[in-house]
N, C-alpha and C positions, 0 to 999 in steps of 0.2 A: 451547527449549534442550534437547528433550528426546534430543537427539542429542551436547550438551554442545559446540554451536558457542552461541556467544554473537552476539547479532543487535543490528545496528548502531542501526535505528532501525524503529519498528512503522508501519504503514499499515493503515486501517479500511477493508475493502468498502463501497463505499457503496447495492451492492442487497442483500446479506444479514448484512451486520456482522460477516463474516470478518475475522480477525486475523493478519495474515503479517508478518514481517520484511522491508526494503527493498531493493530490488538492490545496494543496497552489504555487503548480510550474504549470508553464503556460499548460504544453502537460497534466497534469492528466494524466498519463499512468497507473499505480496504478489502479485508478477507471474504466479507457478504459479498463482494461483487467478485470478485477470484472464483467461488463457487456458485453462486446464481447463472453467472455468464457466462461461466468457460474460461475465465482467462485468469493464466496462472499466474504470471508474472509482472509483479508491481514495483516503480521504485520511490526510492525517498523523494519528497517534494521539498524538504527543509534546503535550507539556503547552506552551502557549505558541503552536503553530504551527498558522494557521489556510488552510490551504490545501488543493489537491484533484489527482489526476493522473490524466490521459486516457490508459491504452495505446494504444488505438485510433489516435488521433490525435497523441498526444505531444504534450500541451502541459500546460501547470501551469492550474488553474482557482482562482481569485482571490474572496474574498467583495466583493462592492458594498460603497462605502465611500461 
């Protein structure tokens, strides 16, 4: 927030444990660091949601149940 936009929802890098805002919040930091850095796959950092997301490929990655 340090630009005083307010970010929708957080997403964790899952190769270096960067922290970005979601496409749906203005900066995409999330997706910025997905393609600056290399690393495709980020997941939800919200409390409750256990899921994963592939830029590379665009798909949602699901835990084994």
């Amino acid at each position: 927030m340090a630009r005083g936009w307010r970010w929708v929802h957080l997403r964790a890098c899952l190769t270096c444990g960067h922290i970005g805002c979601c496409d749906s919040s203005r900066g995409q930091h999330a997706w910025a660091h997905a393609r600056e850095a290399g690393h495709p796959v980020a997941a939800s950092f919200e409390k409750g949601e256990h899921w994963a997301w592939c830029y590379v490929d665009e798909v949602f990655l699901l835990p084994r149940t």
